[in-house]
C-alpha positions, 0 to 999 in steps of 0.5 A: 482524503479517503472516505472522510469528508472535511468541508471547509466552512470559511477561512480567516488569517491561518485559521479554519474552521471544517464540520466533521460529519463523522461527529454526533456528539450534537443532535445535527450530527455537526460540530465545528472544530477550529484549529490552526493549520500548520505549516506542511500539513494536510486537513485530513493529517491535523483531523487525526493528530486532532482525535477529532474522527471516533475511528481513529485507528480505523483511518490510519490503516489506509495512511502508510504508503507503499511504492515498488518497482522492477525495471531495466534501469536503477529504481531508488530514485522512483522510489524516494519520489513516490514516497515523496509524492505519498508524504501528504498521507502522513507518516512517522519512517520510510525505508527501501529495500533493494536487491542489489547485484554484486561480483558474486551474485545478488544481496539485500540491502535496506535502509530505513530511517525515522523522520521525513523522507528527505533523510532517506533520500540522503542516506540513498544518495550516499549509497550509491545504489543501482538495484533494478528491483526495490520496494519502499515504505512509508509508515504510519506506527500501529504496532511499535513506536516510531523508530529505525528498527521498527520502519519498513521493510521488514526481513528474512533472510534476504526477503523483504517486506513491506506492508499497509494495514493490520495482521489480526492474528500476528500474534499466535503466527508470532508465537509458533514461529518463534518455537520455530527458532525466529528471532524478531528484531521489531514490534511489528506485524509486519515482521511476522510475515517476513518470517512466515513467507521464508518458512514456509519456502524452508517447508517446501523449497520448489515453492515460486515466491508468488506461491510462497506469498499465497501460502503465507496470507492463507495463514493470516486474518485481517487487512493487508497491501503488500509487496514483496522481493527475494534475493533468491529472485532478483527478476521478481516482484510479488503484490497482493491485497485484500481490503487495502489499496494495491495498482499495478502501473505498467510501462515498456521497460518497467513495472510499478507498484503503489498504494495510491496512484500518485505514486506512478505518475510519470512512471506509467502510462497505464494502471490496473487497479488491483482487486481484494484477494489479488496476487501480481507477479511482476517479472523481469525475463530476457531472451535473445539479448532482448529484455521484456517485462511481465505480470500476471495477475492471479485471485486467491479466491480460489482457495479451499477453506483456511486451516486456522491457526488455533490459538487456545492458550491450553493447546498444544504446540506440537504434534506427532504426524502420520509416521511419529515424528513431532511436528509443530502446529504451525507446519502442519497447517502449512502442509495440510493448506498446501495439499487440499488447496487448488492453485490460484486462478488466473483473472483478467484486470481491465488496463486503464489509462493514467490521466493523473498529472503532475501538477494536480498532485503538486503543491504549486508553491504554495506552502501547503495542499489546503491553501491550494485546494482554496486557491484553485477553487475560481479555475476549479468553478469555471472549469465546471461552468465551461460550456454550460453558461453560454455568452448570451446568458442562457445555460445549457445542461446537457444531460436535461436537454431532452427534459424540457416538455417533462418539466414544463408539464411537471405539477 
């Protein structure tokens, strides 16, 4: 439930009542909300349908879910399940995007659809496809309504783009890339990134996409996990966050991307949890028949100062550049971040075990993850005293084991 905590106060016959901490409209700070709990739904996705959090829109930026992959083998059904596994985060669309080979080389194909992601998986499954690079989304709409156009991943010319949280200065990006001849088709943020990755390797064409995607999010303010492929480099695949959640799950032969770890179970045995202002690149490379896979893992903290965009509505658009040739705003502060900025760093992530399982994110059969939660809480209660009530009746706590002669001694 993220940073929002909901305790259930007592349950009756399909209705619960939670006390919301959040609330101050009482003196205590406490206020009981009763509401039914309906079918499918989580606590945390009835507390926002309900407005009963004063931040709403604050909430909801951590509510989309993300799922990547690159690997030896087809990936859409890694991605649907994982888009599955993040359904209980709440979500009005879910789209995949996939690089797929072909005859003469490698295309784009996207399919996105409004509604549960079980259409998706059908749409997928009549496909057909076997791309062994993809990316997938689950959206929550904050810019835009819900709707096929306006579900991620986004596109550029055979680059895609999914993305969780909000791009304050979208709008100014979105303004000087449309003088720069971009057409968009959605509402969205999103799309403006798509748009600004493709032009600035337009600007500079011996850019790596992971250079590209730094480029790109030096131009941009506000919160961001992203993931990113390019046709262009079908053996790649490129993440980074800053302030929205963003792992690395690691196999021998593949590499996941998520937005929550749930997503990965099954898929990796090992996880790196990505820090603000990290870049991956996942590579896929082959060398004497043998194929192995790769990631790096760079800080763009490293990074001069941003050149910001300005957005005074009197300013001008264009300008002349050192040799009077008319250039617009947005390609200088392109330029100008490419040469006085340093190339990223190289950081070191400590590799964890994934000790999630299956059955701890499943719903067990019951009908939704509340009534499981209030099921589990005897074998929940008696994992915790495991140990520590002993069968004589004496209880053992070992962290005050050596404590005693304080506490008698305690006035």
């Amino acid at each position: 439930m993220n940073k929002v905590e909901i305790i259930c106060s007592f349950v009756r016959t399909k209705r619960v009542q939670f006390w919301n901490p959040y609330c101050k409209r009482r003196p205590n700070y406490r206020r009981v909300h009763n509401f039914a709990v309906r079918k499918g739904k989580s606590a945390f996705e009835l507390s926002l349908s309900k407005n009963l959090f004063p931040s709403v829109n604050h909430l909801k930026r951590n509510m989309c879910g993300i799922v990547a992959s690159l690997s030896n083998e087809p990936v859409v059904d890694v991605l649907v399940e994982g888009l599955q596994r993040l359904e209980y985060r709440g979500y009005d669309s879910a789209g995949v995007a996939l690089i797929e080979p072909e005859t003469s080389g490698f295309s784009l194909r996207v399919e996105k659809h409004v509604g549960k992601v079980k259409n998706l998986a059908t749409a997928c499954e009549s496909q057909k496809f076997q791309a062994h690079v993809g990316i997938a989304h689950t959206r929550w709409a904050t810019h835009g309504q819900p709707s096929d156009v306006n579900a991620h991943p986004h596109v550029s010319s055979g680059l895609a783009v999914v993305h969780n949280g909000i791009l304050e200065n979208y709008k100014a990006l979105k303004e000087r890339l449309i003088e720069e001849g971009y057409e968009f088709k959605s509402e969205t943020d999103t799309e403006v990134l798509a748009h600004l990755i493709r032009h600035i390797q337009s600007i500079e064409p011996d850019l790596e996409l992971e250079e590209a995607v730094t480029l790109a999010l030096s131009q941009v303010r506000g919160a961001f996990g992203i993931a990113v492929i390019d046709e262009a480099h079908p053996d790649k695949l490129v993440g980074a966050r800053r302030g929205s959640p963003l792992i690395l799950g690691v196999a021998e032969e593949s590499l996941v991307l998520a937005s929550d770890a749930t997503a990965v179970i099954g898929n990796a045995a090992k996880v790196v949890y990505l820090q603000d202002e990290d870049i991956v690149l996942c590579s896929r490379k082959k060398k004497d028949g043998a194929t192995s896979f790769e990631f790096e893992v760079k800080s763009m903290r490293s990074e001069l100062e941003k050149v910001t965009l300005r957005t005074d509505s009197d300013c001008e658009s264009t300008y002349e550049d050192e040799e009077g040739k008319s250039q617009s705003k947005l390609n200088i502060n392109i330029r100008e971040h490419l040469k006085n900025s340093s190339k990223a760093q190289i950081v070191y992530r400590v590799m964890h075990d994934l000790t999630l399982s299956l059955d701890k994110i499943e719903k067990g059969g019951y009908e939704h993850f509340m009534l499981k939660e209030i099921m589990e809480q005897p074998q929940v209660l008696r994992d915790c005293m495991r140990g520590r009530i002993l069968e004589d009746g004496s209880i053992k706590l070992a962290g005050l084991a050596n404590m005693e002669k304080e506490f008698q001694a305690a006035r």
